[in-house]
KETI-678389 format. One record per residue (C-alpha): x, y, z. Coordinates in steps of 0.2 Angstrom, whole numbers, plus 5000, padded with zeros to 4 digits. Example, Ala and Ser with C-alpha at 12.3 -4.5 7.8 and 13.67 -1.06 7.14 Angstrom:
2
506249785039/506849955036/
This chain:
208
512062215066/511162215083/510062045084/509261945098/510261835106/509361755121/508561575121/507361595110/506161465115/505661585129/504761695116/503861545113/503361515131/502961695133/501661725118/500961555121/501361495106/502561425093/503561555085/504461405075/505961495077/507361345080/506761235064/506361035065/506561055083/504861145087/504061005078/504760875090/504460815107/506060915111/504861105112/504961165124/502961245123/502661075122/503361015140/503061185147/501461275143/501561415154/502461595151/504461575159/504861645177/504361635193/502561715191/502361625175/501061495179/499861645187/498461675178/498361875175/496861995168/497462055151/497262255149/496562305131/498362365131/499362215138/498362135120/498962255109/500862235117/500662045115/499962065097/501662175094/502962095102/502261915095/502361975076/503962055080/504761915086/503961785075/505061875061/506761915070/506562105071/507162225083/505962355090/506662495080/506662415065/505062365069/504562545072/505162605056/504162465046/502562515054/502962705047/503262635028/501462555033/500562685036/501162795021/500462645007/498662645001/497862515008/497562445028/499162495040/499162325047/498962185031/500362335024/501562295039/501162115038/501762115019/503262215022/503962075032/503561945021/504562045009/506062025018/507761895009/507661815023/505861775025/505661735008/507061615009/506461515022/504661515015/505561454999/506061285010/508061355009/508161365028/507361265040/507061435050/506961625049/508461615061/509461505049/508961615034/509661765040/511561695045/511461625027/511061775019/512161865030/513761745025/513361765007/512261615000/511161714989/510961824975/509461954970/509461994955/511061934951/511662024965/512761954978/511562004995/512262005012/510862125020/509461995029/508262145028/508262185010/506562225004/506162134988/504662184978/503362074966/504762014951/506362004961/507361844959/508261754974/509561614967/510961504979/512761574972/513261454963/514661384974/513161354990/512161254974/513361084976/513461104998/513060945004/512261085019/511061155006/510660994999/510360925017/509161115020/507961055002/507960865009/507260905026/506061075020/505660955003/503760935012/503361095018/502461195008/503061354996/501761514997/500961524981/501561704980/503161624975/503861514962/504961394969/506261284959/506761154971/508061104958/509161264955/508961314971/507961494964/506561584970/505461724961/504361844969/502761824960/501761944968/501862024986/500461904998/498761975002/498161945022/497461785016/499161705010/499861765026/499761605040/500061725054/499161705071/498961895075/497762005074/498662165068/497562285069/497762265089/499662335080/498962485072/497762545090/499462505099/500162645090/499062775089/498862775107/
């Protein structure tokens, strides 16, 4: 399964924000946006003109890599987008949302989206009752996402709900803490989104 595999906290660097794609450490003295502010490379600290179409590039490739996905994937979500009722760019948004392993780290069961996946990948979760393995599974309002039961007692996982135990679960899903299980209340509205982009810069980026 083809993945990203450079150092990440360039991404960071490069949208001029944080991503908060390597856990605990981008809330530490340790980030490296904190330390360096300015986009990576030679030319980085040069300050450019943004082109209408440079924005909508940034718009895409900082929503893309906020949740780990390739640009084909990425491609083929926006497509499913734009055949739903409703706006193409709160659709894409909710898409992604719906993915295991964006549900498992907004549950608190990862520390990041980076984390979530290699754990669903290796075989932590259920759907359904349903050993799942695929981080891009699509779950809909309804679906239930369970720790197996030999991941329950991992001192690892216990160590995960320890240090996630403050942050915050979406409303859009009920979290208990306790059995390590997740239900998908309902799929999130814009609103319950905390996403820095302005997506419909996505949707004029492809109907160029």
């Amino acid at each position: 399964m083809a993945r990203y595999t450079g150092a990440v906290c360039k991404l960071c660097r490069r949208e001029g924000q944080k991503l908060f794609l390597k856990g605990e450490r981008c809330y530490s003295d340790k980030c490296a946006l904190s330390r360096r502010s300015y986009a990576p490379g030679q030319h980085g600290q040069n300050r450019k003109k943004v082109s209408e179409y440079g924005l909508q590039l940034r718009a895409k490739q900082k929503t893309r890599r906020f949740y780990g996905v390739l640009e084909g994937q990425f491609a083929k979500y926006f497509e499913m987008a734009t055949k739903q009722q409703g706006m193409a760019g709160e659709n894409l948004l909710r898409i992604l949302e719906s993915r295991i392993d964006n549900i498992v780290y907004r549950a608190g069961m990862a520390s990041s989206r980076a984390e979530a996946r290699q754990l669903v990948r290796h075989g932590h979760f259920t759907v359904n009752g349903h050993k799942a393995n695929i981080p891009s599974i699509l779950l809909k309002a309804g679906d239930v996402v369970a720790l197996t039961e030999g991941s329950k007692s991992s001192e690892k996982f216990k160590a995960i709900m320890e240090a996630n135990g403050s942050r915050p679960v979406p409303q859009w899903l009920d979290m208990n803490k306790d059995n390590g299980v997740v239900k998908v209340v309902n799929l999130p509205n814009r609103e319950d989104i905390d996403l820095d982009v302005e997506e419909h810069l996505i949707v004029e980026l492809y109907s160029r």
